[in-house]
C-alpha positions in Angstrom: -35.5 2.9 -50.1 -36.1 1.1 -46.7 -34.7 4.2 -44.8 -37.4 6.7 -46.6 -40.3 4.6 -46.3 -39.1 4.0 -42.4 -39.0 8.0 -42.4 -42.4 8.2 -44.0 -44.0 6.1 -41.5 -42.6 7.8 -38.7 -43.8 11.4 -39.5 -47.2 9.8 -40.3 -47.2 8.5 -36.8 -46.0 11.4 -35.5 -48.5 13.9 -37.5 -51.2 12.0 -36.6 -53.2 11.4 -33.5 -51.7 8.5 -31.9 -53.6 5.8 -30.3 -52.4 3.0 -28.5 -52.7 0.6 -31.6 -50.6 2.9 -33.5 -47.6 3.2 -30.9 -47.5 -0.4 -30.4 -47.3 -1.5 -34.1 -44.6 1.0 -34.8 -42.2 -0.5 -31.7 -41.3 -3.9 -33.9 -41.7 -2.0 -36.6 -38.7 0.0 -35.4 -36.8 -2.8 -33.6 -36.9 -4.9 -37.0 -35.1 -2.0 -38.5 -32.7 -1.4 -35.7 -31.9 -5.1 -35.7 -31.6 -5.1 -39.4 -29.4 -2.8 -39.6 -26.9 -3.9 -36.7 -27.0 -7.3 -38.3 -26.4 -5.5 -41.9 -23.3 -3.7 -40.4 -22.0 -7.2 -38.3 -22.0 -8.7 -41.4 -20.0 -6.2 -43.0 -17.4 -5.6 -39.8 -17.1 -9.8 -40.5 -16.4 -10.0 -43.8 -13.7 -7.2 -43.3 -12.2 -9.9 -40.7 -12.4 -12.6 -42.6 -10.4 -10.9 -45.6 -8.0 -9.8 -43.6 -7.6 -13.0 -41.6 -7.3 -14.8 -44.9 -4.8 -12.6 -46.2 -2.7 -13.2 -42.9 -3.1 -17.2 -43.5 -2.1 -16.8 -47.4 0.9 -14.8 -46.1 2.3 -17.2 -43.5 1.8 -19.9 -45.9 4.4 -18.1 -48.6 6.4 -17.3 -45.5 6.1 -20.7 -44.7 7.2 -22.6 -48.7 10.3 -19.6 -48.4 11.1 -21.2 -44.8 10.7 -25.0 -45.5 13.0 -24.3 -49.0 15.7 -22.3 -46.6 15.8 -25.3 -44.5 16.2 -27.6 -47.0 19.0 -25.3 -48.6 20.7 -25.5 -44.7 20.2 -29.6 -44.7 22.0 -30.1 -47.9 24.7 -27.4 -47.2 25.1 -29.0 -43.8 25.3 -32.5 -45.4 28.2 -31.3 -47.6 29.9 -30.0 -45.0 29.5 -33.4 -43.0 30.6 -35.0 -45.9 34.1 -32.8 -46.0 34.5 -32.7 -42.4 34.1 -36.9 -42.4 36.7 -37.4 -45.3 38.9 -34.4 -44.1 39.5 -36.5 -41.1 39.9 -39.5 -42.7 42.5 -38.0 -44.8 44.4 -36.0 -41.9 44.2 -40.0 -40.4 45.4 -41.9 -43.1 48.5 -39.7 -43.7 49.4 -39.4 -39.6 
């Protein structure tokens, strides 16, 4: 709607005799619309960054719950292992 009554007003000007009035109102006239729309598509080239930046964070956060319950896995395999190791030697000790 905004682009055809931009279009409409720009063939008036142009069919028309200009004047120096009628140049000069339609420069903000265009640089409003030229600002709108850069702003319209920033806001759109953000919101695609923002959406992907928050499916990157929701990512490394699963990747980071699978890493912390890995590590725990290792801590309490590694403690068992201590545990062997430390009566293992105690045994092997207490029968040399």
């Amino acid at each position: 709607m905004e682009s055809i009554v931009m279009l409409t007003i720009m063939v008036k000007i142009v069919i028309s005799p200009l004047d120096y009035a009628s140049a000069l109102m339609l420069i903000p006239v265009v640089v409003l619309y030229v600002a709108k729309v850069i702003v319209r598509q920033s806001k759109l080239e953000t919101e695609a960054i923002l959406d992907k930046h928050s499916k990157a964070i929701e990512s490394l956060e699963v990747n980071q719950r699978e890493v912390m319950k890995i590590a725990e896995e290792a801590k309490t395999v590694l403690s068992k292992l201590n545990l062997q190791a430390a009566f293992g030697n105690r045994i092997s000790r207490n029968q040399g």
